[in-house]
C-alpha positions as CSV (number, residue, x, y, z in Angstrom):
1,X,0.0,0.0,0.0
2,X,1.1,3.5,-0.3
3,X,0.7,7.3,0.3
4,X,3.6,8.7,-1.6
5,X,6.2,7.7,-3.6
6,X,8.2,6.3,-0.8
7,X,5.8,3.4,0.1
8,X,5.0,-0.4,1.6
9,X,3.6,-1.9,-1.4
10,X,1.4,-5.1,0.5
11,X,0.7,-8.2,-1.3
12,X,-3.0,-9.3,-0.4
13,X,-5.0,-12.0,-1.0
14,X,-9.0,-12.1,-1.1
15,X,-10.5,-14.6,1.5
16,X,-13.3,-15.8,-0.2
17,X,-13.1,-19.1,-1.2
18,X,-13.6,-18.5,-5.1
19,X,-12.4,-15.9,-7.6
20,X,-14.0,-13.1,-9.1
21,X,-14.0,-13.7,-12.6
22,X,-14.1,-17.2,-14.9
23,X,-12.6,-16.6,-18.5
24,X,-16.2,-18.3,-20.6
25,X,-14.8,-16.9,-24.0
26,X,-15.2,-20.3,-25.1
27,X,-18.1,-21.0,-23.5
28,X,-19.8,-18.1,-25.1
29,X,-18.4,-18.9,-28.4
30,X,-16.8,-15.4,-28.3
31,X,-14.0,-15.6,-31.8
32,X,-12.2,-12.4,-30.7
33,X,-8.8,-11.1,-32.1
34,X,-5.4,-10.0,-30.3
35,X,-5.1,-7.6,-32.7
36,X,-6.1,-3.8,-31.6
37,X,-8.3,-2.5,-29.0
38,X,-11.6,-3.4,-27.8
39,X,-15.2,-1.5,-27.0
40,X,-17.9,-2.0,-25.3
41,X,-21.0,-1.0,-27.2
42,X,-24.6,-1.4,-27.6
43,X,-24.9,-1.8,-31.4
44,X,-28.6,-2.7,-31.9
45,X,-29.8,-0.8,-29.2
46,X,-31.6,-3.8,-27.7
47,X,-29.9,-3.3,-24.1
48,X,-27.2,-5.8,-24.1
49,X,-23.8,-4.7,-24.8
50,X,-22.2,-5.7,-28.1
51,X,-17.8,-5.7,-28.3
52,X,-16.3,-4.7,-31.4
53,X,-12.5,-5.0,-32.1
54,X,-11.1,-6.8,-35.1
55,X,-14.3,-8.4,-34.5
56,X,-17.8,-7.4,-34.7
57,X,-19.7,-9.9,-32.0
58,X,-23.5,-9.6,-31.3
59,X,-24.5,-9.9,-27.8
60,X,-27.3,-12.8,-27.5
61,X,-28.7,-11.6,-24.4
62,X,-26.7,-12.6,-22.2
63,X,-26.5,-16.1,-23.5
64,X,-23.3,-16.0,-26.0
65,X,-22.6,-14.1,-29.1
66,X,-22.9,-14.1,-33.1
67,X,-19.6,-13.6,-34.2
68,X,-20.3,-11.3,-37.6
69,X,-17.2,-10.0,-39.2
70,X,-13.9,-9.0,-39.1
71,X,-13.1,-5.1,-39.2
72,X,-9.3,-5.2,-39.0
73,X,-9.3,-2.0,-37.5
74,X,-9.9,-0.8,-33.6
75,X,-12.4,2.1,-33.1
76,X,-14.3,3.8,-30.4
77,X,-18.0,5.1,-30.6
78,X,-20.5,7.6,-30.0
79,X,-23.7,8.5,-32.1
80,X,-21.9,11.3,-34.2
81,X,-25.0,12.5,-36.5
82,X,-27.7,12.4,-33.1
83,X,-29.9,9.2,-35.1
84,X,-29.9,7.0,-31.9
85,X,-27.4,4.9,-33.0
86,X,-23.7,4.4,-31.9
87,X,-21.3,5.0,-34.8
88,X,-17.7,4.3,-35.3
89,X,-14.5,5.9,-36.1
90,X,-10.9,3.9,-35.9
91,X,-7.5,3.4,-37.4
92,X,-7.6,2.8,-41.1
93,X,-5.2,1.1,-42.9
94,X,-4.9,3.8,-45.5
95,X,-2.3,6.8,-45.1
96,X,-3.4,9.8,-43.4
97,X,-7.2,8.7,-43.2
98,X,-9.2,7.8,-40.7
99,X,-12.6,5.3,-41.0
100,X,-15.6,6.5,-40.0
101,X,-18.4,3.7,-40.1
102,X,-21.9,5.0,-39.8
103,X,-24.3,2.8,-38.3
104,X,-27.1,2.5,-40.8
105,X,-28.9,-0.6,-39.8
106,X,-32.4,1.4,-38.7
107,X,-34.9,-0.3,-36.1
108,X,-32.5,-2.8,-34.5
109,X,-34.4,-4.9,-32.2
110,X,-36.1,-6.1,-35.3
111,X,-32.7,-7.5,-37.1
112,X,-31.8,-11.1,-37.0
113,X,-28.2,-11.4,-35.5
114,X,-25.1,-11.4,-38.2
115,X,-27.5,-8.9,-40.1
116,X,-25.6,-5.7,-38.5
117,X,-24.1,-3.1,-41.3
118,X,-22.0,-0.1,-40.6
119,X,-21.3,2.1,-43.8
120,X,-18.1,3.9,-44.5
121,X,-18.4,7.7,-44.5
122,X,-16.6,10.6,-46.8
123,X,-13.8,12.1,-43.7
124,X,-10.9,14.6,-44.4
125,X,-8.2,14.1,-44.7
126,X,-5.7,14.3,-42.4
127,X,-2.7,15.7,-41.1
128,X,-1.2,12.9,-39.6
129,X,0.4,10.3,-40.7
130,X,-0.1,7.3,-38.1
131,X,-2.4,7.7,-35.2
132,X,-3.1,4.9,-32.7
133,X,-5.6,6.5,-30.0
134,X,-9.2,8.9,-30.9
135,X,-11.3,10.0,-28.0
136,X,-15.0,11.2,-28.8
137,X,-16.4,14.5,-27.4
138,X,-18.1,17.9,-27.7
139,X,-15.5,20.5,-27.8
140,X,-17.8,23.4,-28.5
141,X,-20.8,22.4,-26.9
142,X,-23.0,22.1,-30.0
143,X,-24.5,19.2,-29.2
144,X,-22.6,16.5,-32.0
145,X,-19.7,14.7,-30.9
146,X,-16.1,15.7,-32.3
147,X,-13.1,13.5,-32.0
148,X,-9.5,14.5,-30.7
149,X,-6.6,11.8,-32.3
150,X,-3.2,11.4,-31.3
151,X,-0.6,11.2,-33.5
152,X,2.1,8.4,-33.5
153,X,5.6,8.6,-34.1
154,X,6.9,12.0,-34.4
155,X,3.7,13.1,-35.6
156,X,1.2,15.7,-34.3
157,X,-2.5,15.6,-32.6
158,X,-6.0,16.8,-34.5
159,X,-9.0,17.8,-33.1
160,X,-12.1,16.5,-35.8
161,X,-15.1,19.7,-35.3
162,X,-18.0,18.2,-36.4
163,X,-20.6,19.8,-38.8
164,X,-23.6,19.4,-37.4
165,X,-23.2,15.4,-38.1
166,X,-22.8,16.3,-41.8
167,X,-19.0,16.2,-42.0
168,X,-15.8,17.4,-40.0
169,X,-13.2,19.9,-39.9
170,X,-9.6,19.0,-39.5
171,X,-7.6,21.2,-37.1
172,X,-3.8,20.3,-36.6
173,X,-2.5,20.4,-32.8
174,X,1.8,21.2,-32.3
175,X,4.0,18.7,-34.0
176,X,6.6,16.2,-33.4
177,X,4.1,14.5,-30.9
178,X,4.3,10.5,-29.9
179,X,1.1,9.9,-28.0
180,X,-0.1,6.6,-27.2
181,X,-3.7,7.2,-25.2
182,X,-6.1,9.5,-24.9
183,X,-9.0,10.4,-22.5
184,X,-11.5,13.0,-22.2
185,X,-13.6,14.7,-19.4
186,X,-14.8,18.0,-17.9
187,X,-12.3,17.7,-15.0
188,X,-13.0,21.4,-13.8
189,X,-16.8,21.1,-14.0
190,X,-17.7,24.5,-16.2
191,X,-19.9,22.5,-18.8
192,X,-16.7,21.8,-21.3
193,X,-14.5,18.4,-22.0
194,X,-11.2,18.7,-21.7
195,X,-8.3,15.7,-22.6
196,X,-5.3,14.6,-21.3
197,X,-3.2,13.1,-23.4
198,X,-0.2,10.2,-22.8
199,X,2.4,10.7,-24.1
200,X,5.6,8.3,-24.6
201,X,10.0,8.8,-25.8
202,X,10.1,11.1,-22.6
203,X,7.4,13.7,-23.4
204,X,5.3,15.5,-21.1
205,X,1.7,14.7,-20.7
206,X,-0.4,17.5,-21.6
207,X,-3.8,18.5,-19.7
208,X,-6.1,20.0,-22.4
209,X,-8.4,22.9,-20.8
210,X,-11.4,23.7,-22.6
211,X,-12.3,27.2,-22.9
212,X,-16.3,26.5,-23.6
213,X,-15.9,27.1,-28.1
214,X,-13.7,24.4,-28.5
215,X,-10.0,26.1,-28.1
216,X,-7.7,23.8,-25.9
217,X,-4.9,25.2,-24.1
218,X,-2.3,23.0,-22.0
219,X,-2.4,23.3,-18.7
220,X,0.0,20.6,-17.5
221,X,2.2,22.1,-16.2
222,X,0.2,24.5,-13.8
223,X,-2.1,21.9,-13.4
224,X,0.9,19.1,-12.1
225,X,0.3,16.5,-14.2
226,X,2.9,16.6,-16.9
227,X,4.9,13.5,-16.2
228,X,8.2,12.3,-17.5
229,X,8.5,9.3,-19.3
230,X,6.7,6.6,-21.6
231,X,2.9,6.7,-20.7
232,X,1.2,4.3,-23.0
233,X,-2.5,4.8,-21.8
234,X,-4.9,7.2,-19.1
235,X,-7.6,7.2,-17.8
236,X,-9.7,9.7,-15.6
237,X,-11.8,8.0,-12.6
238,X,-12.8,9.4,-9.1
239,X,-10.5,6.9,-7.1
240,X,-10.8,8.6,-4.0
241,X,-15.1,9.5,-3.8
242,X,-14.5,13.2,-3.0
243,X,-17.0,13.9,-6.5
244,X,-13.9,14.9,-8.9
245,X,-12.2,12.9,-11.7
246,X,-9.0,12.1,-10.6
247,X,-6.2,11.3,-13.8
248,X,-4.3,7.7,-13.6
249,X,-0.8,7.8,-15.8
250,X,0.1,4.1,-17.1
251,X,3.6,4.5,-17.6
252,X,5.9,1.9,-19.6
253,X,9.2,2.0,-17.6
254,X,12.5,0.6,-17.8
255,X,14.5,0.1,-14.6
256,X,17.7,0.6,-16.6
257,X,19.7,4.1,-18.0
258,X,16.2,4.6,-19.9
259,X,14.3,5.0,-16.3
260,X,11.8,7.7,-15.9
261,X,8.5,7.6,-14.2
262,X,6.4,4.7,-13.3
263,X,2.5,5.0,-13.3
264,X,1.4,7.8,-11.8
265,X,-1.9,8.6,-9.8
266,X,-2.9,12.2,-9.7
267,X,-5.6,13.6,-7.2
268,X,-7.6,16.4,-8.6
269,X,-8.2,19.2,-6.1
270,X,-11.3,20.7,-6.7
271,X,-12.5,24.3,-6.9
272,X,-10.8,24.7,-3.3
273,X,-7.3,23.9,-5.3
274,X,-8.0,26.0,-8.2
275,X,-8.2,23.0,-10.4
276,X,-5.0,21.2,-9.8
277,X,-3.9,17.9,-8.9
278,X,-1.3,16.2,-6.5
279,X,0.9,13.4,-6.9
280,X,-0.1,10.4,-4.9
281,X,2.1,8.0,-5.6
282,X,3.5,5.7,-8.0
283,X,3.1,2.2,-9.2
284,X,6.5,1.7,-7.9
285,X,8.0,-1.2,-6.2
286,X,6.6,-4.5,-6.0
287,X,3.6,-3.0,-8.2
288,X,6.3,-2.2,-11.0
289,X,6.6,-4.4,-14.5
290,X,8.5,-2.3,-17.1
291,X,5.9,-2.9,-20.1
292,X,2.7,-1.8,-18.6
293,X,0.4,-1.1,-21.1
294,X,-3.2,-0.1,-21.9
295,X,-5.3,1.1,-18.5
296,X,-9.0,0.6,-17.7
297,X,-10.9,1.5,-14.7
298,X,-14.1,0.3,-12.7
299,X,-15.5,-0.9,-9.4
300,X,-15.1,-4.8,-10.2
301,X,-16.1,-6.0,-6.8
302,X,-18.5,-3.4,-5.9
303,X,-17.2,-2.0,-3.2
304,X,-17.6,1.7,-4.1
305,X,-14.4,2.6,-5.5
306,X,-12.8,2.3,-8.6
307,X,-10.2,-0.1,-9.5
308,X,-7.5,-0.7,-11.7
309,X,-6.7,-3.2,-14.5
310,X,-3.5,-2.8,-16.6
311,X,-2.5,-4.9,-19.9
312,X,1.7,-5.5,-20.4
313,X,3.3,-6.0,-23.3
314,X,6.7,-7.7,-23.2
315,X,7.0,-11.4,-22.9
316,X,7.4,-12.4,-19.4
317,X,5.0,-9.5,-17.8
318,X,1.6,-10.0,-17.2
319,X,-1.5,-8.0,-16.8
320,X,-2.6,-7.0,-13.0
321,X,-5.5,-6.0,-11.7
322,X,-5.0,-3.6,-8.5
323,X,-8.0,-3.5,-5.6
324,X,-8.6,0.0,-4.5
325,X,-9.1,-0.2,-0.8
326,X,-9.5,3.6,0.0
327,X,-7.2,6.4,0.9
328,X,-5.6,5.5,-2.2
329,X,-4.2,2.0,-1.1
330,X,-4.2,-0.3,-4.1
331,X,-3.3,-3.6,-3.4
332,X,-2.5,-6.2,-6.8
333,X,-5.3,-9.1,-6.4
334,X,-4.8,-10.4,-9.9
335,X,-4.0,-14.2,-9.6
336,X,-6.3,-14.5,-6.2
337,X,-9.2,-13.1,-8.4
338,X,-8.4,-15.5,-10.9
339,X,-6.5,-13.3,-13.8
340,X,-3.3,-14.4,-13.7
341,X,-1.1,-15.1,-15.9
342,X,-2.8,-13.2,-18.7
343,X,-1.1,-11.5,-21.9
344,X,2.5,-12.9,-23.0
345,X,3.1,-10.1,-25.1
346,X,1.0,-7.1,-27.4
347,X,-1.6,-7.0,-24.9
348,X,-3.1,-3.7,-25.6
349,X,-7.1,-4.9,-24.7
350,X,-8.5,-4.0,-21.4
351,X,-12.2,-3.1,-21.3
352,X,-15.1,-3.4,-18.7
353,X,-18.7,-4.1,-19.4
354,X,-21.5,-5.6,-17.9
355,X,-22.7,-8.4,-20.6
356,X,-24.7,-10.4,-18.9
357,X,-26.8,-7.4,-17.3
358,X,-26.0,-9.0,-13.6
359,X,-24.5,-5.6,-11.9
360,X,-21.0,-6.7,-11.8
361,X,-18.1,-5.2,-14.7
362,X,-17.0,-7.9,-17.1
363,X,-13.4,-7.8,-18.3
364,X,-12.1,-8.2,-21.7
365,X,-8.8,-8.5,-22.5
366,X,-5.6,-10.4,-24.7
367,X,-8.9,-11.4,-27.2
368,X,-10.9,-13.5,-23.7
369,X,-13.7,-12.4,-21.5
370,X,-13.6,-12.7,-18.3
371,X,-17.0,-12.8,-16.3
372,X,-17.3,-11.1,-13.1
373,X,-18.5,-13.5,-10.7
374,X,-20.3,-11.3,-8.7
375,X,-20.9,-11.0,-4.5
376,X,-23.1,-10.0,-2.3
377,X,-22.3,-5.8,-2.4
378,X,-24.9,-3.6,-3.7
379,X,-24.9,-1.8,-7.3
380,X,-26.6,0.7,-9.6
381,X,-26.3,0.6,-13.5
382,X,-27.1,4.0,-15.2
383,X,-28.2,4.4,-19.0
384,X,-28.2,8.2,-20.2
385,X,-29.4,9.4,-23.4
386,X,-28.7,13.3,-24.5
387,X,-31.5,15.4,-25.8
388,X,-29.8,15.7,-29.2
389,X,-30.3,19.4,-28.9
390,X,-28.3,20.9,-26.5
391,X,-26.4,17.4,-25.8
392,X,-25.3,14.6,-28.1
393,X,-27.7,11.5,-28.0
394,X,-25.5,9.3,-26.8
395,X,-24.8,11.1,-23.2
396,X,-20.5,11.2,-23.8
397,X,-19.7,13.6,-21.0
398,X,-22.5,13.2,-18.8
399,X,-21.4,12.8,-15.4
400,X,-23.5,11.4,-12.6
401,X,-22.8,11.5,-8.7
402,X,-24.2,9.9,-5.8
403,X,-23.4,10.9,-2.0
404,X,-23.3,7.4,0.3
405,X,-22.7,7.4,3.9
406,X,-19.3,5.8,5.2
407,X,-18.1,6.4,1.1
408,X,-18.5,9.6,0.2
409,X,-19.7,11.6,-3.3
410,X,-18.8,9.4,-6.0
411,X,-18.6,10.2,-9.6
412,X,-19.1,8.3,-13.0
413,X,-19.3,10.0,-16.5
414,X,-20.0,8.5,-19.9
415,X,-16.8,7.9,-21.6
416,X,-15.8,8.1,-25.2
417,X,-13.1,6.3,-25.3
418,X,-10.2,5.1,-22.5
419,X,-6.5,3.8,-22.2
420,X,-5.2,3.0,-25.6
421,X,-8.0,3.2,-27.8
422,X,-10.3,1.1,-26.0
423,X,-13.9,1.7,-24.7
424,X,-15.9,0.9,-21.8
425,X,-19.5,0.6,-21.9
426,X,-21.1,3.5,-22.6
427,X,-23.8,2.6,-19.5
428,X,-22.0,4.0,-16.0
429,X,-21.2,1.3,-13.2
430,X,-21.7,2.2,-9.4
431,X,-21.0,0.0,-7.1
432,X,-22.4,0.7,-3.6
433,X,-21.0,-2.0,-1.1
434,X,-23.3,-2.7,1.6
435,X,-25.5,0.0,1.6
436,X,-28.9,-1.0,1.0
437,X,-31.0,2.2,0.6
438,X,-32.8,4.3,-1.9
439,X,-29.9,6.8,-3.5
440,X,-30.0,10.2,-4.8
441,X,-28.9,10.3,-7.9
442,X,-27.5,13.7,-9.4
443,X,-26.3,14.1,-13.4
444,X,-25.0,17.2,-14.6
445,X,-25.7,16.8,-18.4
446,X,-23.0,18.1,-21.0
447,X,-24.6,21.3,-21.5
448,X,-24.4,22.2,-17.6
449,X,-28.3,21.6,-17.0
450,X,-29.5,19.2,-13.9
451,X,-31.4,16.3,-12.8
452,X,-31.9,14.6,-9.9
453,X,-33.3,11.1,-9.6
454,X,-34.4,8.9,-5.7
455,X,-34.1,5.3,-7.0
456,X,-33.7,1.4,-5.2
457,X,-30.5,-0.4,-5.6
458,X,-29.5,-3.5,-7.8
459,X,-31.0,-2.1,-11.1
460,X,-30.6,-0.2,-14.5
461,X,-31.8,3.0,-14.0
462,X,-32.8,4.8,-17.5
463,X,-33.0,8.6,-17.4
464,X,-33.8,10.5,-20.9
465,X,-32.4,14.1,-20.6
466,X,-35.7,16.3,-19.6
């Protein structure tokens, strides 16, 4: 465990006599592919969550899924032209372009499975050479989700403005850039997302702040989040319940003459701190392996705060999955909760969703899905749709909050994208340990309007925006 960077890193154990997750990829008849990311998304809009990587696979309620094609190519998604429907936009194999897939399949619940169809849209082209991560949000509070890409290699960033859904607009960011992940959220709570981008061959990290039309500014280095090293993959997440999002570094290090930083957690301050953050500590240690990879973040056990599962990448590591027992204590559980020994090498997959629609986080990752085997802790699953008006239909940005005795205020927001290029689902995850009554729940919607909802426990709560 630890509270700095000098700490006692504690090897624990969970006491319950079986493990929290069962790999039923098989099972399931689930084909997936090592290649690329993975997301988490609800496709045909029929409520269970579909994955798509280099893989398409239809969710089948729960039961198994309908492998359908192969896309070669990882993307995240969001509902970029506000029809209802989640679109796509990845990596292309084609030089300085990027593929966006329109989701053009109409009244879902009514298609037989393998019937899907995405459709390949006119995009710009663009200024970039190589990109391997895209992140999907508003940026000028219009209502229709843009995209921010990060450029690979000695390359530069873009931000993608949409047109109304119709078409985007291509706007360069610096040059000479290597980043590897990025993530998006309004992290100082004025109504506007803002991105923080990993970066690797010793660059800083930059904090994007939003300035409400779309104009980003770095911030990193009054804001104490820079970094030095490789960071592969981030992600933000409220690890501590105090109601902010809180930013988790994944940094690749080597413990040689190439040493920088290893992962970093960074607390965000609040209002009080003007909008900073503080160093926490570091996955030093006995938490260190030198090819830590792509980050994702959830409450797996339901405990009420959010934990952390990292994918490595050079033969001989292996993915971890780290408890968060409060006060930022994280405490590596992976081989008691029965994910050991996962990923060899090229592990870049790590994605929660619920699949089965049981209240527990699934886990996908090195092409296998792990199911979350549940316990006895209270939950609260939380589907959001946007207005399409003054928000974008699929609720990217949204951020809900609720206020538990003995845990504190904790926050969840709609993600469009996480780590390196992956995506959890899109429906937000509270776990709520052993409290067993009624909850206020409070979402701040995009455009900065309000609603307040008193619900039971142990459901999917659906809230349209009013």
């Amino acid at each position: 465990m630890f509270r700095s960077l000098l700490c006692l890193i504690v090897l624990a154990f969970v006491p319950s006599a079986r493990s929290a997750f069962i790999d039923k990829t098989d099972e399931l008849e689930l084909a997936l592919s090592t290649r690329g990311a993975v997301a988490w998304v609800d496709f045909n809009n029929d409520g269970w969550v579909d994955l798509f990587g280099a893989l398409l696979a239809q969710n089948n309620q729960g039961k198994g899924f309908t492998n359908i094609r192969h896309s070669g190519h990882a993307a995240v998604f969001g509902d970029y032209d506000n029809d209802g429907f989640l679109d796509g936009f990845g990596v292309s194999g084609e030089a300085r372009s990027g593929q966006l897939l329109r989701n053009t399949s109409g009244s879902s619940t009514e298609l037989e499975p393998g019937s899907w169809t995405f459709e390949r849209q006119p995009f710009p082209e663009l200024p970039l050479d190589s990109f391997m991560s895209q992140v999907w949000a508003d940026f000028n509070g219009d209502s229709y989700l843009d995209l921010y890409l990060g450029g690979a290699r000695n390359d530069r960033d873009a931000v993608c403005m949409s047109n109304a859904g119709k078409s985007f607009t291509v706007q360069p960011i610096s040059d000479r850039l290597y980043t590897r992940g990025v993530a998006a959220c309004d992290y100082d709570e004025d109504h506007d997302m803002d991105v923080y981008t990993a970066r690797y061959w010793f660059q800083a990290n930059h904090l994007y702040q939003n300035d409400g039309a779309g104009n980003l500014a770095d911030v990193c280095g009054t804001a104490g989040v820079c970094g030095s090293g490789h960071t592969i993959s981030c992600a933000w997440g409220d690890l501590d319940n105090d109601g902010h999002f809180d930013i988790f570094a994944c940094n690749f290090n080597h413990h040689d003459n190439r040493r920088s930083e290893d992962a970093m957690l960074y607390k965000n301050l609040g209002a009080a701190g003007d909008w900073k953050f503080k160093t926490m500590g570091s996955f030093g240690g006995d938490m260190w392996q030198e090819s830590y990879g792509s980050c994702a973040l959830s409450d797996y056990d339901n405990d009420g705060d959010m934990d952390i599962f990292i994918t490595t990448v050079y033969k001989g590591d292996h993915a971890r999955l780290f408890r968060n027992d409060g006060d930022w204590n994280f405490v590596n559980v992976t081989d008691a909760e029965g994910l050991g020994g996962i990923g060899t090498s090229s592990n870049y997959q790590a994605a929660w969703g619920d699949y089965d629609n049981d209240g527990d986080v699934d886990l996908v990752t090195n092409a296998r899905l792990f199911v979350n085997q549940g316990n006895d802790n209270h939950w609260l699953r939380v589907r959001l749709t946007g207005n399409g008006h003054s928000t974008n239909r699929a609720a990217i940005g949204a951020q809900a909050r609720i206020t538990v005795p003995g845990l504190g205020t904790l926050a969840r927001q709609v993600e469009g994208g996480t780590g390196q290029c992956n995506q959890n689902d899109l429906t937000i995850h509270f776990g709520l340990g052993s409290h067993d009554a009624d909850v206020e729940l409070n979402v701040v919607w995009p455009d900065g309007s309000k609603q307040t909802v008193s619900t039971a426990l142990d459901r999917l709560v659906t809230i349209r925006q009013e």
